[in-house]
N, C-alpha and C positions, 0 to 999 in steps of 0.2 A: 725460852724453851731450850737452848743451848743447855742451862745448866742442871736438865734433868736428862740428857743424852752425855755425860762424860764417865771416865772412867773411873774408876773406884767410889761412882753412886750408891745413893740408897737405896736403888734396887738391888746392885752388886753384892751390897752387904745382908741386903734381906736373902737373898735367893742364897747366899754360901754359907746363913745359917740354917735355911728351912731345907735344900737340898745338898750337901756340901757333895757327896758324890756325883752332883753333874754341874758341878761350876770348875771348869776349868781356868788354872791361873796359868798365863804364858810364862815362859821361863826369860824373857828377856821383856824389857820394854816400859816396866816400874823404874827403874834405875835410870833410866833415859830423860836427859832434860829436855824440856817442852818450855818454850816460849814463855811461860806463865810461872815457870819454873826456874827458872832462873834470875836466882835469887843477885839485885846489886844494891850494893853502897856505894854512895856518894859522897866526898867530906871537902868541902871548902876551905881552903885555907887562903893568905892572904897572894900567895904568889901562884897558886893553881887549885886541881881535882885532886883527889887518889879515888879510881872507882873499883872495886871487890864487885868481880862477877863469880858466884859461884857455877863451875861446870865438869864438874863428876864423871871419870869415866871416857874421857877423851883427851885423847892427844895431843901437845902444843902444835905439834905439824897441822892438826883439822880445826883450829881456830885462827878465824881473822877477825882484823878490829881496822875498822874505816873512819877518818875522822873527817869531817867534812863541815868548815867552819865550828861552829860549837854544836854539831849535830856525833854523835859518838853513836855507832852499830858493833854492833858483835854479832859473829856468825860462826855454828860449829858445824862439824860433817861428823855425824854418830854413824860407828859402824860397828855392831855388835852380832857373833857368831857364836855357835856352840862349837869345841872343839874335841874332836873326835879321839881316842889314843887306842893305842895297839892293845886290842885282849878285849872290846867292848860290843857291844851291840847294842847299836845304835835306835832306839823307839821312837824316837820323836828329835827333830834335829829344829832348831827355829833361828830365822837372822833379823835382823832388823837396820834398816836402812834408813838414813833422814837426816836431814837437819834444821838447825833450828836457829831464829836471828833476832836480835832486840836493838831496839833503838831507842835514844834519849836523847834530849837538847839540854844542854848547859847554859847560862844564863850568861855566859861570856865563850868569846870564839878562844879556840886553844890554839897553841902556837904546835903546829902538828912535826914539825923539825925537833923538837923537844922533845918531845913523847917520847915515853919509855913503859914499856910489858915485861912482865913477870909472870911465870906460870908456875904451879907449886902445891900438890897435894889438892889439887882438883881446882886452887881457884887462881882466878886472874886478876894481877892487881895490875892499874893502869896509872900512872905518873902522869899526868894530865898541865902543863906549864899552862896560866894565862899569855893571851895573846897579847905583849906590852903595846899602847897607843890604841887599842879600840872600844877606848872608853868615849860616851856620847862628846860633844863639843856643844857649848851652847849658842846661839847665833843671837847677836845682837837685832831688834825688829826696829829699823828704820821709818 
């Protein structure tokens, strides 16, 4: 049922061709990443991660990234405004507030003193080191 209640549905798209003068589109809130939306890459290599989270639109100050054994979260703080300038008049002003967090588990724990972030024309690349010695051990059965 969920996914006949989201937004940019097929009803969205039916109703803004059969009526387009009473389908109002916000001015803010498309461009905004959602959970679902934010798009990451993962790539293994033999000594760690590098993960690509795409997040458009926001600030390196309103992302954080928590590493927690080999559990990796990201979290941003979207704050978008319309901004007013001198000689206007203002009809419709809209802001939007939120934010948004993903979480993933890696197949081996990261060494989190390593770790290195980079932010850069919207995306986040994470340097992700393995955690050396937390590979299984096998137990002899007596």
């Amino acid at each position: 049922m969920n996914s006949l209640v989201t937004r940019g549905s097929l009803f969205d798209d039916f109703f803004k061709d059969v009526a387009p003068g009473f389908y109002v589109r916000p001015l803010h809130g498309d461009g905004v990443p959602s959970p679902a939306q934010i798009k990451v890459d993962v790539k293994e290599t033999d000594g760690g991660y590098t993960v690509q989270a795409e997040v458009p639109g926001v600030p390196k100050e309103d992302i954080h990234v928590a590493i927690d054994g080999n559990v990796v979260s990201l979290r941003a703080e979207v704050r978008q405004h319309d901004q007013k300038t001198e000689g206007e008049k203002v009809l419709r002003s809209e802001r939007y507030f939120g934010s948004v967090a993903r979480s993933f588990q890696l197949p081996v724990d990261v060494d989190a003193t390593q770790a290195k972030a980079k932010y850069d024309n919207g995306v986040l690349t994470l340097t992700l080191p393995k955690k050396q010695g937390g590979s299984a051990q096998r137990l002899n059965i007596e």
